[in-house]
C-alpha positions, 0 to 999 in steps of 0.5 A, a space after each residue: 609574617 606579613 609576606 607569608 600572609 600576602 603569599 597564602 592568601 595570593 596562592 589561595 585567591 590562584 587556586 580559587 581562580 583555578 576552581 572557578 575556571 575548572 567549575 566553569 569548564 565542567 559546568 560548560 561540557 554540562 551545559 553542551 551535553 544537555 543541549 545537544 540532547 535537548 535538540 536530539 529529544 525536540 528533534 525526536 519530537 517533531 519527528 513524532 508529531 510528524 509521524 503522528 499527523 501521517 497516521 491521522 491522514 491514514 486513519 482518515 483516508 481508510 475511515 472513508 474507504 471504509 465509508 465508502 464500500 459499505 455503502 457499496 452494493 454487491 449485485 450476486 448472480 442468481 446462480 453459477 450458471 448466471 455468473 459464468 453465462 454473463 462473463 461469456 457473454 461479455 467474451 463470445 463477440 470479441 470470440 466471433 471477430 477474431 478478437 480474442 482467443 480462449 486458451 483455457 476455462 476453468 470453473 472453479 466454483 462455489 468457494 468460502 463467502 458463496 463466492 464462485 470463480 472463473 480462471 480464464 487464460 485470453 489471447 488477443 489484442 491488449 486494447 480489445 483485453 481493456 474492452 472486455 475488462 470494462 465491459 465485465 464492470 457494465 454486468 448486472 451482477 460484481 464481478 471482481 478480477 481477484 487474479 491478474 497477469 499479463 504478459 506479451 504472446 510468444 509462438 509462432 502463432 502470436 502477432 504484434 501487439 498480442 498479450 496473454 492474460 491468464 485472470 481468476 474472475 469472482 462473483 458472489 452467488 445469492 443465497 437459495 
């Protein structure tokens, strides 16, 4: 009986052996599963924060873009006829030194917000095109390029160096 005894208690020492190593097995595969997804949530984490500050930096960055164009002043002609005389004006000299050639004009008017456009279509010299831009910024009056497209002149008549530019010009138009 006394064998019986040693051998019981020896085959239940070897099965509470094997329940501890099966206990530590599972509680290990436990252990890696909540790691792993303890990494993946800080990941995800850090990736948020990231996130989040580039949102910040946008909010701040259009907040002063914001700032900035209401303290911008819009100086509205005083009627169609100015807004599309100034434009002109800018034009006609690059016109009489061969310059600039206009294609086509289109008025187009006064549209929503008392807005007047002007569709113009310009041939010339690509240097003399940046002049003209610059010099339609020096207006008494804002005028903003809505519509741009530039592309090289093809034809028998085009020259080195020569571009189209078909633009859409606007300018708002003061109140009577």
């Amino acid at each position: 009986m006394n064998d019986n005894k040693v051998m019981l208690i020896g085959i239940a020492f070897f099965l509470l052996c094997i329940g501890l190593i099966a206990g530590i097995y599972i509680v290990d595969g436990d252990i890696r599963y909540h790691r792993d997804e303890f990494d993946r949530l800080d990941q995800q984490r850090a990736n948020f924060q990231r996130d989040n500050a580039n949102l910040h930096e946008q909010i701040r960055a259009f907040t002063d873009a914001f700032d900035r164009l209401a303290r911008f002043n819009v100086n509205p002609a005083a009627n169609e006829m100015d807004f599309y005389s100034q434009v002109q004006q800018v034009i006609d000299p690059h016109i009489w030194t061969n310059e600039i050639v206009i294609i086509s004009a289109v008025q187009g008017g006064i549209g929503p917000g008392g807005r007047a456009s002007h569709t113009l279509t310009l041939r010339g010299d690509y240097y003399t095109f940046k002049r003209i831009l610059a010099e339609w910024r020096n207006l008494n009056i804002t005028v903003r390029v809505s519509g741009l497209t530039i592309a090289r002149a093809t034809g028998p008549q085009a020259q080195s160096g020569e571009i189209v530019a078909n633009l859409t010009l606007e300018a708002t138009i003061a109140a009577n």
